[in-house]
C-alpha positions in Angstrom: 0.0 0.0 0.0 3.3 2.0 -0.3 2.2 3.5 -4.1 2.4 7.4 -4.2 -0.7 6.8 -6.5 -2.9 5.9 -3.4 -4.2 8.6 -1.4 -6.7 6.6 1.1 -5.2 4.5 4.4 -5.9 2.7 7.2 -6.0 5.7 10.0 -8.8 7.2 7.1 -10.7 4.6 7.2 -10.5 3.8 11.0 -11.4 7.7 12.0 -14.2 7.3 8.9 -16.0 4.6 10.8 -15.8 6.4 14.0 -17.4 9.4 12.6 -20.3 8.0 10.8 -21.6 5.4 13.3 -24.2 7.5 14.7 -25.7 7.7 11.0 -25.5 3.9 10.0 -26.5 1.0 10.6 -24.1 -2.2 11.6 -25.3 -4.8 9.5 -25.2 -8.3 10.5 -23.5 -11.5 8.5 -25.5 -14.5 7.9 -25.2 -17.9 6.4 -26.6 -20.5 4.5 -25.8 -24.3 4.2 -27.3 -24.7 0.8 -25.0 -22.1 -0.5 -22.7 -23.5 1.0 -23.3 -26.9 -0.2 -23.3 -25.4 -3.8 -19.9 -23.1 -3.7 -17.8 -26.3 -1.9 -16.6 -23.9 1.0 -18.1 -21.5 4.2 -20.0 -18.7 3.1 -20.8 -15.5 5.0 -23.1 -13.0 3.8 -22.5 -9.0 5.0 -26.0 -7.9 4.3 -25.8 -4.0 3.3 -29.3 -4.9 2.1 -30.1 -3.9 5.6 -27.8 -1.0 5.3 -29.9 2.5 5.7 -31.4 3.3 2.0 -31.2 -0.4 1.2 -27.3 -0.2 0.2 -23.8 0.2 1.8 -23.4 4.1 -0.3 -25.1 5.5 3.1 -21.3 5.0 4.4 -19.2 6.7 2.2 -22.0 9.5 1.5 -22.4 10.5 5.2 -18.4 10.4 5.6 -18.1 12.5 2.6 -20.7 15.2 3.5 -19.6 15.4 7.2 -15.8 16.0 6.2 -17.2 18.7 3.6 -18.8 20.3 6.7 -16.1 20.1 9.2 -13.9 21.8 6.0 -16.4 25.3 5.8 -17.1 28.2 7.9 -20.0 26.9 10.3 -23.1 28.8 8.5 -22.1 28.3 5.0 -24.6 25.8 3.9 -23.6 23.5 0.8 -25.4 22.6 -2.0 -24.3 18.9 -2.4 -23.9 17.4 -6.2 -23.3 13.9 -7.7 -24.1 11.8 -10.2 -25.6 8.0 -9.6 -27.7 5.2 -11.4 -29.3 4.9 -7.7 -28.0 3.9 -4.3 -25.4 6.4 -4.2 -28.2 9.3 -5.0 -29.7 7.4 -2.5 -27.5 7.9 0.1 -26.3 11.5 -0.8 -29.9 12.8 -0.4 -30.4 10.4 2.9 -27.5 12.6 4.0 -28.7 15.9 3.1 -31.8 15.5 4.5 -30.2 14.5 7.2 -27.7 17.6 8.2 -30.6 20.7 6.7 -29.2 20.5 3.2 -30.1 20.3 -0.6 -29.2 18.0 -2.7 -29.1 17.7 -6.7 -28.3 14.4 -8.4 -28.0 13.8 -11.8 -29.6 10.2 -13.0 -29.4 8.2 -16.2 -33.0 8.2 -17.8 -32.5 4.0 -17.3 -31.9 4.2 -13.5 -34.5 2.1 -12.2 -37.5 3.9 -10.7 -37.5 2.6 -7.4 -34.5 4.4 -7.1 -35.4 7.5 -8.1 -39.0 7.4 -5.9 -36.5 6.7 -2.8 -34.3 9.8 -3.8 -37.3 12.2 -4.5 -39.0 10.5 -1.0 -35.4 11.8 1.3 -36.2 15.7 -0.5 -33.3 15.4 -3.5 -34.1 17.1 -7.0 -33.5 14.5 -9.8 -31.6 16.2 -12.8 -31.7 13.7 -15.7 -28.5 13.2 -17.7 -29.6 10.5 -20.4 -27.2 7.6 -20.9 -25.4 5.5 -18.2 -21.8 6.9 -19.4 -19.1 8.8 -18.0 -19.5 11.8 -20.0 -23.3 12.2 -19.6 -22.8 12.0 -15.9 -19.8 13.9 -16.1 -21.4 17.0 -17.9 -25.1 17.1 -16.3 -22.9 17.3 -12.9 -20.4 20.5 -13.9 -23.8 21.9 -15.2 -25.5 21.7 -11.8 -22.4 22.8 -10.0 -22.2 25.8 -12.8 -25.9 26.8 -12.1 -25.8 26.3 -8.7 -23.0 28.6 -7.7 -20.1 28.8 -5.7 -21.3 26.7 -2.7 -22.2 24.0 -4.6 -19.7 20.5 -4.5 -20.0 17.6 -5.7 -20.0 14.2 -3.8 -18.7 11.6 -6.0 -20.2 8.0 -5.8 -17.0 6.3 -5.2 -13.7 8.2 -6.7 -13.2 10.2 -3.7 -10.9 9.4 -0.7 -13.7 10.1 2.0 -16.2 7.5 -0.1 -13.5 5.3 -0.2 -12.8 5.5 3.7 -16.5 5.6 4.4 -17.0 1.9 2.7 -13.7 0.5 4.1 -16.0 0.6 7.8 -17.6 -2.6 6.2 -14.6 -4.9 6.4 -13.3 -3.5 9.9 -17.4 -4.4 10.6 -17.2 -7.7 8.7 -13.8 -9.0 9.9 -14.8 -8.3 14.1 -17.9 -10.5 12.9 -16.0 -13.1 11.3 -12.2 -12.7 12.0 -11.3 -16.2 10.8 -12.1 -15.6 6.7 -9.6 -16.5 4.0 -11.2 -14.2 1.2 -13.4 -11.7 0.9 -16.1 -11.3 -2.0 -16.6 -7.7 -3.7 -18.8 -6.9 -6.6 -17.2 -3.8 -8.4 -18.6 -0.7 -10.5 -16.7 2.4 -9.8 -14.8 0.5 -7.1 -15.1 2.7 -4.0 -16.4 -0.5 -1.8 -13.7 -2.9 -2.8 -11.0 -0.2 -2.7 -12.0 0.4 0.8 -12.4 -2.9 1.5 -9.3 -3.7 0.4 -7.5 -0.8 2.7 -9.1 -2.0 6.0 -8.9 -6.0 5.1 -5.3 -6.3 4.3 -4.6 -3.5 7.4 -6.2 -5.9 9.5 -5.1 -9.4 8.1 -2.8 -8.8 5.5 -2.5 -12.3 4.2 -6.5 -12.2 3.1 -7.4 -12.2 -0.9 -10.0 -9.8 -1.9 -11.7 -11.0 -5.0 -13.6 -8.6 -6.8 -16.9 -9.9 -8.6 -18.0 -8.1 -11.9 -20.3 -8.8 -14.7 -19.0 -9.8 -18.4 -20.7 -6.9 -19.7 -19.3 -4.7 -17.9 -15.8 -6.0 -17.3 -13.5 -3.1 -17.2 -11.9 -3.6 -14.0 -11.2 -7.4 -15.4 -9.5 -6.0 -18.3 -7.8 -3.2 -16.1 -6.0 -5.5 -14.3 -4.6 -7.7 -17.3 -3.6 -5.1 -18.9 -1.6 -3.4 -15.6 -3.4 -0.3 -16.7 -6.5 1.5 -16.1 -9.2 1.0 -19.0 -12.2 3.5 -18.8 -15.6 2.2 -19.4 -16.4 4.6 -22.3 -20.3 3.5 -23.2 -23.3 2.3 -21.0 -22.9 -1.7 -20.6 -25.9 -4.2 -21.4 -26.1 -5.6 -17.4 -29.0 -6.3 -15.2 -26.8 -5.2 -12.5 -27.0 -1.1 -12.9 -25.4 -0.8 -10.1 -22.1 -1.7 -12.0 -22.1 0.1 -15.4 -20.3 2.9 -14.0 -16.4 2.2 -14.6 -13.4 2.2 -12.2 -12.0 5.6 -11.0 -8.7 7.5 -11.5 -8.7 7.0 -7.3 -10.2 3.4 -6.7 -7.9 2.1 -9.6 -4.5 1.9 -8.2 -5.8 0.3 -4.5 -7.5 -2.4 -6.6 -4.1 -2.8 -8.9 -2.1 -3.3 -5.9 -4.1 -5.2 -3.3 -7.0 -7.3 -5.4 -6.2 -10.9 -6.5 -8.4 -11.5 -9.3 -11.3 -10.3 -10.7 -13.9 -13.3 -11.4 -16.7 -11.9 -14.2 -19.9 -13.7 -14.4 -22.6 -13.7 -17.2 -26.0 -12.3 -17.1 -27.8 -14.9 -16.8 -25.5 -16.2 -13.7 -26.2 -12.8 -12.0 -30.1 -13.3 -12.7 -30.0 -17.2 -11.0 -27.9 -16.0 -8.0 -30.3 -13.1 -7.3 -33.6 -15.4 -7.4 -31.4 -18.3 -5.2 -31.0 -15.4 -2.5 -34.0 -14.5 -2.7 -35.9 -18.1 -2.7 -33.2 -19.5 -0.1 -31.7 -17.4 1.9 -34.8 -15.1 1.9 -32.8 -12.2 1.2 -34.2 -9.7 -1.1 -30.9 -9.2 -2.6 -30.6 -6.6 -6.5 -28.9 -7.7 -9.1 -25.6 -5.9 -8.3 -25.9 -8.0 -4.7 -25.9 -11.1 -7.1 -22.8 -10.7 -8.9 -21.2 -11.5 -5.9 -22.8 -14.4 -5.1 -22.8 -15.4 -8.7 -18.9 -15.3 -8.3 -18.7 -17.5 -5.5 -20.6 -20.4 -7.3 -18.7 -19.7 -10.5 -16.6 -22.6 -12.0 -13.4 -20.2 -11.4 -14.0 -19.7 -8.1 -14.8 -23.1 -7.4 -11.5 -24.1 -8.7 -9.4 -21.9 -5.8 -7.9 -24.3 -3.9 -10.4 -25.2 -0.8 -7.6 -25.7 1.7 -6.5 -22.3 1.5 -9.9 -20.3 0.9 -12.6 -22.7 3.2 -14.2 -19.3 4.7 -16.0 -16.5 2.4 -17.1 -13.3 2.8 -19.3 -11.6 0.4 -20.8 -8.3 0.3 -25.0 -8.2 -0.4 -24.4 -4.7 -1.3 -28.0 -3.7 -1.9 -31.5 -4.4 -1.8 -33.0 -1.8 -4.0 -35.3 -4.2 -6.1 -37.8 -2.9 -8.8 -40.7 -4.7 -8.1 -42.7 -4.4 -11.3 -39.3 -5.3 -13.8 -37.9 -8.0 -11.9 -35.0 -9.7 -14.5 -36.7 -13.3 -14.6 -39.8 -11.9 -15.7 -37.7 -10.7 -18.8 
């Protein structure tokens, strides 16, 4: 973790969790033997389903906004910015609400509408930006930020070192619930979670292999770390799990070079099984972006890792943000 590229450690992450734990929940780990059965080793589940907004982005938006607070004169009162497909624009307006503040997020005219009910329901203004790609996102965000004045700032959904502290609280969380696990389960969009996750795991047991879970369609991070390089995810993938679209950050990239040890990629119709075996089995009303973990952990690649060195499993449920009336098996 000694690369000049990475701005995020251990102390940030540790101080991060401190200071949002009267805004979060702690979420508990649970199990299941038929998973187990199927994946050949011990699962456990970190259910951010039952995070606050349905989704682990309540962290690293409620670190992000309370930093920005603590950094301004105390009755300056910031507009707060981002971009998001959902949870993350979730969160950010759960925050705002929260500490007496507005909130403007821009949204991809696909993000589901679930989503964007919960954001409108917590006060946020919904500002839509068209397609799922960087430079939609990117623009309808300096746009806000333009018409919004000086006091506006945006709140990235994962390329930011306080987002990246905020979800790093889940494996300090994870790891006092389950200190004994080999490996530990990640699905990956932008990468702020498993960047984070990847700090405070290998800070606390530095022998551990974080594997991050992503879907075929969207396998940037996969390719990013062939290639020893950062690839941007240019256009808006084909994936049920719209949580993942967005691509890796010029932040989150060089913590997931350094520290992940491979990157299993699963195909849609493996994310769309997983998330209907959760739910039927485990009873946990897990989204699709959820499911690309657990598709990974019953993939044939991962069931190929040798058991004797990975027999316990974490995996992050990072969300539970389900559109009801478009569920992906109805397709």
């Amino acid at each position: 973790m000694a690369s000049s590229d990475i701005e995020v450690n251990f102390q940030d992450v540790q101080e991060a969790a401190k200071r949002i734990a009267p805004y979060i929940h702690k979420t508990p780990v649970m199990t299941c033997s038929t998973l187990d059965s199927l994946a050949g080793r011990t699962l456990h589940f970190k259910c951010e389903l039952f995070q606050k907004v349905g989704a682990f982005k309540i962290r690293g938006a409620t670190n992000a906004v309370l930093q920005l607070l603590d950094s301004l004169p105390g009755d300056q009162k910031p507009v707060l910015v981002t971009s998001s497909s959902g949870n993350h624009a979730q969160a950010l307006a759960l925050s705002a609400k929260t500490m007496g503040l507005q909130a403007y997020i821009a949204m991809p005219s696909n993000a589901p509408l679930v989503k964007k009910a919960a954001v409108r329901g917590y006060g946020a203004t919904i500002v839509d930006c068209g397609p799922n790609t960087y430079e939609a996102r990117d623009a309808a965000t300096k746009q806000i930020i333009q018409d919004k004045g000086p006091h506006a700032y945006l709140i990235p959904s994962s390329d930011h070192p306080h987002i990246i502290a905020g979800q790093g609280s889940i494996a300090m969380e994870l790891l006092e619930q389950v200190p004994n696990l080999d490996a530990i389960v990640v699905p990956v969009g932008g990468g702020g979670m498993v960047s984070g996750i990847c700090i405070a795991a290998k800070a606390l047991k530095p022998d551990i292999k974080i594997y991050a879970a992503e879907p075929l369609n969207a396998d940037d991070c996969a390719r990013s770390l062939v290639a020893k390089e950062r690839i941007p995810q240019t256009s808006s993938p084909n994936t049920v799990a719209d949580g993942l679209r967005i691509g890796l950050g010029h932040k989150t990239w060089p913590i997931i070079r350094d520290n992940v040890t491979d990157v299993i990629t699963v195909k849609e119709e493996e994310i769309i099984s997983a998330m209907r075996l959760a739910w039927e089995r485990m009873k946990l009303m897990i989204e699709s972006s959820a499911a690309v973990g657990v598709a990974a952990v019953l993939s044939e690649k991962f069931k190929s890792l040798p058991t004797h060195e990975i027999k316990n499993v974490g995996v992050i449920l990072c969300g539970g943000n389900v559109d009801l009336d478009n569920l992906p098996w109805k397709k």
